[in-house]
C-alpha positions as CSV (number, residue, x, y, z in Angstrom):
1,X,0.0,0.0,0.0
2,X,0.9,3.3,-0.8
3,X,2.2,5.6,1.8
4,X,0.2,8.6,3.3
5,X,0.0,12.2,1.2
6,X,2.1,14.7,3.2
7,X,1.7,18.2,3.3
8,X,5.1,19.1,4.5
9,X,4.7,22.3,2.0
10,X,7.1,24.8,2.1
11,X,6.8,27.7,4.9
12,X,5.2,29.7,2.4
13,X,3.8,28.7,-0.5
14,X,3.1,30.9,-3.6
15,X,2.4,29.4,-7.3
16,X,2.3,31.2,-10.7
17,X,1.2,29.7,-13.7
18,X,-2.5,29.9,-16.0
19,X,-3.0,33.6,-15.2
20,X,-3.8,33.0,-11.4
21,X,-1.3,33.3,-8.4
22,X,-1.7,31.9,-5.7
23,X,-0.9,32.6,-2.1
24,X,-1.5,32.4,1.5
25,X,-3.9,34.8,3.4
26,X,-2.6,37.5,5.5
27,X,-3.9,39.7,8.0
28,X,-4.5,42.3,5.9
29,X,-7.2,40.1,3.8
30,X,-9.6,40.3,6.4
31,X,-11.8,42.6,4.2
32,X,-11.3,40.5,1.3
33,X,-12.7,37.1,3.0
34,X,-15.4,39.1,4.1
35,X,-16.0,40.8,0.5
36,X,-15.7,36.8,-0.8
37,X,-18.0,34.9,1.5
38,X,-20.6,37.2,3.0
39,X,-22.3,35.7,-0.1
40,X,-25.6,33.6,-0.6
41,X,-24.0,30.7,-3.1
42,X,-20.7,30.3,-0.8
43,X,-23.0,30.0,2.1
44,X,-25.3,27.3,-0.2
45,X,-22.0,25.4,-0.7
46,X,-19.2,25.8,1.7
47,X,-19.3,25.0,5.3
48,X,-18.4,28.7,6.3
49,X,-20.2,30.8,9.0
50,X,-23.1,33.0,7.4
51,X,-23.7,35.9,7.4
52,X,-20.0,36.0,7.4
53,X,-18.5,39.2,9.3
54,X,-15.6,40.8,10.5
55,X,-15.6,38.0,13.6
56,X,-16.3,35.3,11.2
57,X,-13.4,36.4,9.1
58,X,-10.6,36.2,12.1
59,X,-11.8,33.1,13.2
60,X,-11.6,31.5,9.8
61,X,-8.3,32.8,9.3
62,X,-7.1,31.9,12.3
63,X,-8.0,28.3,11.7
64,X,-6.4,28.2,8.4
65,X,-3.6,29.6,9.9
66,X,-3.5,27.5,12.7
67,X,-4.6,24.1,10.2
68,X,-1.2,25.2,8.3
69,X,0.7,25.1,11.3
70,X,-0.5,21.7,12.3
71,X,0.3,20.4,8.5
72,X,-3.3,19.6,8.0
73,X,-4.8,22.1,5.1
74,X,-3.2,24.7,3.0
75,X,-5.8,27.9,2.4
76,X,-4.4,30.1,-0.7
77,X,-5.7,33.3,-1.8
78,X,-6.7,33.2,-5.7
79,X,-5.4,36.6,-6.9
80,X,-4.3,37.6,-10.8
81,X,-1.4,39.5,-9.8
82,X,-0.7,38.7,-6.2
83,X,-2.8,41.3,-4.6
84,X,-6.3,41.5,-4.2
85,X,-8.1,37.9,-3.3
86,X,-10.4,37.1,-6.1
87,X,-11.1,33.6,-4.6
88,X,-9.7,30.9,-2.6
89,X,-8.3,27.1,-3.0
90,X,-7.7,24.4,-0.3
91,X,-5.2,21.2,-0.1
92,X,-6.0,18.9,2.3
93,X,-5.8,15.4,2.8
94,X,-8.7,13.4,1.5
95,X,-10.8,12.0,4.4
96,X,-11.4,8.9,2.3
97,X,-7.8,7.7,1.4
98,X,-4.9,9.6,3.1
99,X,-3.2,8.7,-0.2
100,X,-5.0,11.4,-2.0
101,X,-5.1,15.0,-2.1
102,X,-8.4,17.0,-1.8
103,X,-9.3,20.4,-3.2
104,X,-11.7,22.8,-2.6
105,X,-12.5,26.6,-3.8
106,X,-14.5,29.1,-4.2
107,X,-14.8,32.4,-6.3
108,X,-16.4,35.9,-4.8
109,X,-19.5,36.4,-6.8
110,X,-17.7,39.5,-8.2
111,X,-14.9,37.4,-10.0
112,X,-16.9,34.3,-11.6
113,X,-17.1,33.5,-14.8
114,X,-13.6,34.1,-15.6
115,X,-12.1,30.7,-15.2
116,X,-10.3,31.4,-12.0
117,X,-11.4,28.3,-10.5
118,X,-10.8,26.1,-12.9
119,X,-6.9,27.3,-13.5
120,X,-6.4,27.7,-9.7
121,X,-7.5,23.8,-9.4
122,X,-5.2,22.7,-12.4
123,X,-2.1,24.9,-10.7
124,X,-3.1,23.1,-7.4
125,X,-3.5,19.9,-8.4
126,X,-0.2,19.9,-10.5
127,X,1.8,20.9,-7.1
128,X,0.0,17.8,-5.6
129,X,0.7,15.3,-8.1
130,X,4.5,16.5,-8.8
131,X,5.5,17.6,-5.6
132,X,3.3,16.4,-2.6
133,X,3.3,12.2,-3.5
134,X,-0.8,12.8,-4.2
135,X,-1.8,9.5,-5.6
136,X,-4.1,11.5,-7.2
137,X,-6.5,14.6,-6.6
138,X,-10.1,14.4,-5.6
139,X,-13.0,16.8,-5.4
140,X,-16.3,15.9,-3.7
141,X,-18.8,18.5,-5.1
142,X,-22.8,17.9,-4.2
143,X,-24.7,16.9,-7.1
144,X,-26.6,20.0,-7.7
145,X,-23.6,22.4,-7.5
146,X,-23.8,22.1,-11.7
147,X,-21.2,25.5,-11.1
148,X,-18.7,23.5,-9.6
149,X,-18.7,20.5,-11.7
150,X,-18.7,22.4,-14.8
151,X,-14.9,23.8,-13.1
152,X,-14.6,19.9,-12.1
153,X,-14.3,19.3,-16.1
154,X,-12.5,22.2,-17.2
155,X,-9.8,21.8,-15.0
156,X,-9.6,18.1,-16.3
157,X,-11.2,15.9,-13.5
158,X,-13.8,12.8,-14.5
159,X,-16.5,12.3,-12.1
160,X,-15.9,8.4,-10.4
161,X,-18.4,5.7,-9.7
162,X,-17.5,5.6,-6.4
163,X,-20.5,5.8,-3.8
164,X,-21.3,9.4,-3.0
165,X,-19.6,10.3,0.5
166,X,-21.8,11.4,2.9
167,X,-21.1,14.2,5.0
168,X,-22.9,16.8,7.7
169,X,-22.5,20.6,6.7
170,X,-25.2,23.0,8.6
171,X,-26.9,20.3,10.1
172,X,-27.8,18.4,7.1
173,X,-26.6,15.6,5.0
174,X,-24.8,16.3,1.9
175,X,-23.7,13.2,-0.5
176,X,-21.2,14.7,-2.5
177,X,-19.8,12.9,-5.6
178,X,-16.2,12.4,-5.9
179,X,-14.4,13.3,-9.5
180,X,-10.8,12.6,-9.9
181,X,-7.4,13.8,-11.7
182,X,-4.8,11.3,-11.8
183,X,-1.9,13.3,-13.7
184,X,-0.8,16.8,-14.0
185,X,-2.6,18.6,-16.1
């Protein structure tokens, strides 16, 4: 059997390539998560607080900060020049098979439809195949999220058979489908 993914990434991490930078959150974003998720559809798909305010905010980044301390996730802001967060990408371990890498994003309301997801994933994903041992990448995206699968295909992932994973987020059941990469885009 394969060993565990790690996520010894580097102390910072920063990546360039398809238009999009990404890098880690800073203090001094604090406006910017709140500009990204105080947002109906983030609320509708991502576990974050809602309505999402300034003490939302600090929390949150204080757990990613504090997750990316631990070695556990890695939270990067999705910026075109390095500045101003335009969305955000996770890596994490997948709960279902340490062997893979996870991803997950979202994109202020602001800043969709530009393909920022969807070259964010393929930048992350690449780092986790070539650099982090990722057997492969993984999202899990609810069936009618048809925003984030479209992204799921453009960014080169195939949706699996595998049995839906069932998860709690707000007090409810999700089953979210999982659709894999399995080489560098």
């Amino acid at each position: 059997m394969d060993s565990p993914l790690t996520l010894d990434a580097p102390s910072y991490l920063r990546l360039e390539g398809e238009g999009v930078h990404l890098r880690e959150w800073s203090e001094d974003d604090l406006d910017a998560l709140i500009a990204l998720y105080d947002d109906p559809e983030m609320a509708r798909w991502t576990p974050v607080a809602s309505p999402f305010d300034p003490p939302a905010a600090r929390i949150y980044l204080a757990e990613a900060q504090e997750a990316r301390a631990q070695g556990r996730k890695v939270q990067l802001a999705i910026t075109t020049d390095g500045g101003l967060p335009r969305g955000e990408v996770l890596l994490f371990r997948s709960k279902a098979d340490e062997r893979d890498a996870e991803i997950a994003y979202g994109v202020g309301a602001a800043h969709r439809g530009l393909g920022l997801a969807s070259r964010a994933v393929r930048l992350l994903s690449s780092y986790a195949l070539r650099h982090m041992g990722a057997r492969r990448v993984v999202l899990c995206i609810e069936e009618a999220n048809t925003a984030s699968a479209a992204v799921a295909r453009r960014a080169g992932f195939v949706r699996t058979d595998e049995e839906p994973l069932l998860r709690m987020s707000r007090g409810r059941e999700i089953a979210l489908r999982t659709w894999c990469l399995t080489s560098a885009p």
